[in-house]
C-alpha positions as CSV (number, residue, x, y, z in Angstrom):
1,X,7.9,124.9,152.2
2,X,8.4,128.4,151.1
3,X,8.3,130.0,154.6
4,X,10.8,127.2,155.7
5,X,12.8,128.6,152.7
6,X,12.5,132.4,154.0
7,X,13.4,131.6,157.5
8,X,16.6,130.4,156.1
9,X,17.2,133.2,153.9
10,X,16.7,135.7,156.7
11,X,18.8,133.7,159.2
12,X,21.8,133.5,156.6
13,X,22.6,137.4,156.4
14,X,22.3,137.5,160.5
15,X,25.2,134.7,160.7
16,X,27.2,137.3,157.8
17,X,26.9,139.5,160.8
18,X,27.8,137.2,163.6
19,X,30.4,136.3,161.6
20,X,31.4,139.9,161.2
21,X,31.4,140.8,165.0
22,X,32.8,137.6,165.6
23,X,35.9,138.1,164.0
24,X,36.2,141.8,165.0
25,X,35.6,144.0,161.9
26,X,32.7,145.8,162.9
27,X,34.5,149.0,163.9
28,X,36.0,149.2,160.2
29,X,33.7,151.2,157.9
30,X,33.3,147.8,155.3
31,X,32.3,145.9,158.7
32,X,29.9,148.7,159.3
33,X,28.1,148.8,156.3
34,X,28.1,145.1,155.4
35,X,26.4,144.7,158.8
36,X,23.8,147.2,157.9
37,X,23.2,145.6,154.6
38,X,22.9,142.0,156.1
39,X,20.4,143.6,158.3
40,X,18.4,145.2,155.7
41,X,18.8,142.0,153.7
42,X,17.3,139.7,157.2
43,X,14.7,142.6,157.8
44,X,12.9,142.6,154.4
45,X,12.7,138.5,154.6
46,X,11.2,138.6,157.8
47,X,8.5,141.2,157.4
48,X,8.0,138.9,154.2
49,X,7.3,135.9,156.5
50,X,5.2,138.3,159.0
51,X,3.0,138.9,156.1
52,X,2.8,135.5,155.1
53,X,2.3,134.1,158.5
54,X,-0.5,136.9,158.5
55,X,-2.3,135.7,155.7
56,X,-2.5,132.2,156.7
57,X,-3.4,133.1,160.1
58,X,-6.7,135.0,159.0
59,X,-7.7,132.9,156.3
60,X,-10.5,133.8,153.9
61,X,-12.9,136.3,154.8
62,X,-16.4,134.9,154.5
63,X,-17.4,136.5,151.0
64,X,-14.4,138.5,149.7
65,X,-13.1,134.7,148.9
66,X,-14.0,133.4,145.6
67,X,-16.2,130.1,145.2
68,X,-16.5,127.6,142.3
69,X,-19.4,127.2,140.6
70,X,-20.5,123.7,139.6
71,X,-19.3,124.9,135.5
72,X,-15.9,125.2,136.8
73,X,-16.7,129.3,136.8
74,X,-15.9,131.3,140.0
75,X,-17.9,133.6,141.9
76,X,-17.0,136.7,144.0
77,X,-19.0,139.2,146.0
78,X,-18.9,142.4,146.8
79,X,-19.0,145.8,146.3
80,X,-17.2,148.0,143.2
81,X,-15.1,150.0,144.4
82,X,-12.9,150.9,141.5
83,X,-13.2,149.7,137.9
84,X,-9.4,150.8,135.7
85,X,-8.9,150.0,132.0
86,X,-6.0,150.0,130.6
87,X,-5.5,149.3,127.1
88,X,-3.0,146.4,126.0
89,X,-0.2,146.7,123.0
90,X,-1.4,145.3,119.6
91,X,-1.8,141.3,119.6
92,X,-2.4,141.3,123.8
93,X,-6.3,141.4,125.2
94,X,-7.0,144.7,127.0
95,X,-7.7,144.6,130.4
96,X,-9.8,146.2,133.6
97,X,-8.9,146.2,137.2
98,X,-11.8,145.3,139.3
99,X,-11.1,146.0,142.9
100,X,-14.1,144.6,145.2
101,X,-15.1,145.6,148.7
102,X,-17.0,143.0,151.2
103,X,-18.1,145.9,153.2
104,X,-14.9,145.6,155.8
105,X,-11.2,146.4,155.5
106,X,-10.6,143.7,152.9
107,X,-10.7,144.1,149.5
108,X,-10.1,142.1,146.4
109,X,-8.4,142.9,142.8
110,X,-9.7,141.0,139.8
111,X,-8.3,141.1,137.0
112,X,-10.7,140.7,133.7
113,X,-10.0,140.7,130.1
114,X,-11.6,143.2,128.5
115,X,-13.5,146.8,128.9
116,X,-15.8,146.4,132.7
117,X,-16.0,149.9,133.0
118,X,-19.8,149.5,131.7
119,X,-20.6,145.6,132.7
120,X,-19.8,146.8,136.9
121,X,-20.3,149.8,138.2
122,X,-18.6,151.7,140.8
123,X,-20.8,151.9,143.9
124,X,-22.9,148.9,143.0
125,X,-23.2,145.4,145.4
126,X,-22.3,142.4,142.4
127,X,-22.2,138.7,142.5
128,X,-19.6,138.4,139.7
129,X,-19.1,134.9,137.4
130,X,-16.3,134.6,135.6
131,X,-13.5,131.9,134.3
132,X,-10.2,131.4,133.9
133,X,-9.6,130.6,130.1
134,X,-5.9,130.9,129.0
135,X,-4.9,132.8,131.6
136,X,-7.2,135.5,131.8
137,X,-9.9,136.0,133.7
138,X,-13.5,136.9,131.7
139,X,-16.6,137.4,132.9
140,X,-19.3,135.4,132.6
141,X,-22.3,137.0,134.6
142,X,-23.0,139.6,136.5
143,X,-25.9,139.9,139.4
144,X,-27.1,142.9,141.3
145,X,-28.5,141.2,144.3
């Protein structure tokens, strides 16, 4: 439904300049410009849908994709590439992004609450465990297969 959506939104600006060359105002300087916006406009939707088509086109990559554990926990594997903490304003769990390598181009950003920098560490293969609770991921277990 959404790319339906974007295919509309990046055919709408090209009729704006149909309509414009249509009617004869492209040699004016406002004809001019509101073309190039239009196409600026149509351009950034499309590489959107490029991307998206993209994405569904490759699907999941063997073991970068997360799988559910039988606890309702998922699991991810890979290698640590990076582990960043930052530290959250008063009242608001601190968090650390994870990003994880399957040994390929792709890699994967988790995002855990709390301090990782100890719990994975950069350069190491993991089999992470972790949940979703409130809207934060936490970690459950960690392997070092």
């Amino acid at each position: 439904m959404m790319l339906v959506i974007s295919v509309l939104l990046a055919l709408v600006p090209l009729l704006g300049i149909a309509w414009i060359v249509l009617y004869g105002s492209i040699t004016t300087v406002d004809g001019l410009f509101m073309s190039l916006i239009l196409a600026a406009m149509s351009g950034i939707v499309g590489l959107n849908i490029l991307i998206e088509l993209r994405k569904k086109g490759s699907g999941t990559q063997g073991s970068s994709a997360a799988t559910s554990t039988a606890s309702g926990g998922l699991r991810q594997r890979g290698k640590v590439e990076s582990v960043q903490f930052y530290e959250s304003g008063v009242g608001q769990p601190n968090k650390s992004v994870v990003t994880l390598s399957d040994g390929g181009n792709t890699s994967n950003l988790l995002v855990f609450e709390g301090d990782m920098r100890n719990a994975l560490p950069v350069g190491q293969k993991v089999l992470v465990t972790f949940r979703k609770e409130s809207g934060h991921n936490v970690l459950v277990d960690v392997d070092y297969p």
